[in-house]
N, C-alpha and C positions, 0 to 999 in steps of 0.2 A: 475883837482883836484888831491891833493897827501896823504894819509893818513899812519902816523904810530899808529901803535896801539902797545901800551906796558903793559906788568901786573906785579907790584910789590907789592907784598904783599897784593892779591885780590883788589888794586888799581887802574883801568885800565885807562888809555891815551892813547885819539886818538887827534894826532897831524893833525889838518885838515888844509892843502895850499889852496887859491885857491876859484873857487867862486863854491859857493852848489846851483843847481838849477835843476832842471827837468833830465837833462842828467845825472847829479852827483852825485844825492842826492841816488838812486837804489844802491851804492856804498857806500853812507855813510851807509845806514839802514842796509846791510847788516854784516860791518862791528862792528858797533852797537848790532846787533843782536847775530853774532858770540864772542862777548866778554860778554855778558851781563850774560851766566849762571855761570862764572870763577870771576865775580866782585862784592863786597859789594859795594861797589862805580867808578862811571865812571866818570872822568873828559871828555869835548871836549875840546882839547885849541885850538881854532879858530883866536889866534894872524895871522895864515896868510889867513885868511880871508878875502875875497876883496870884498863880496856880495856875500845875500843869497836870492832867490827867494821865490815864495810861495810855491813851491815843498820842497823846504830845510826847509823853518818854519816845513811845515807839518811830515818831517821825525825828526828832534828836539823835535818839541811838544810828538809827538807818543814815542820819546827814553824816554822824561818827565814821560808820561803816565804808560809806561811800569818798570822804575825802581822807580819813585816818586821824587818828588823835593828834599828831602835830600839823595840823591842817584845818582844825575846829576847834574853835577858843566859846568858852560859854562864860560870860561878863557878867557882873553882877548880878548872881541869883538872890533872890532875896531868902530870908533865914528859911520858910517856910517851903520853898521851892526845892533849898539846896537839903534841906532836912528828906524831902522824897528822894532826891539823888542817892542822900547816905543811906535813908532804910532802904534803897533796894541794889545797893554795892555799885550803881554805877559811876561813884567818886572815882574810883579807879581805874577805870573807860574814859576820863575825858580830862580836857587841861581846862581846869577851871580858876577863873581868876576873879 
């Protein structure tokens, strides 16, 4: 997995490559975590995205938890990614675009 994190104008994006899962996901949350006191809002754009496990839901939801749904925007999941969202109802936990 490959992550850039940028912050413009308390805006943050973390460009995440790659699949989020048990090994990867320790990397995204802290990544998350390190941007989140500098951001009114956090975008993930997950466009390269290729799967995410239930370790990656779990650090997702918890970024959800931690800054609030109008606060975490999750960007282009791909069909396959956004298909795990919908089978386990967390479409409607998060603002996805």
């Amino acid at each position: 997995m490959k992550l850039n994190v940028t912050n413009e104008d308390k805006i943050c994006t973390i460009v995440i490559e790659g699949s989020i899962d048990a090994l990867t996901s320790p990397e995204l949350e802290q990544a998350i975590s390190g941007a989140a006191p500098v951001c009114e809002k956090m975008i993930l754009d997950m466009t390269g995205v290729d799967y995410i496990s239930s370790a990656g839901l779990r650090t997702v939801v918890a970024a959800n938890q931690k800054l609030g749904k109008d606060n975490l925007v999750l960007k282009g999941l791909a069909p396959n990614v956004l298909e795990i969202f919908r089978l386990t109802g967390f479409t409607k936990f998060f603002n996805i675009e």
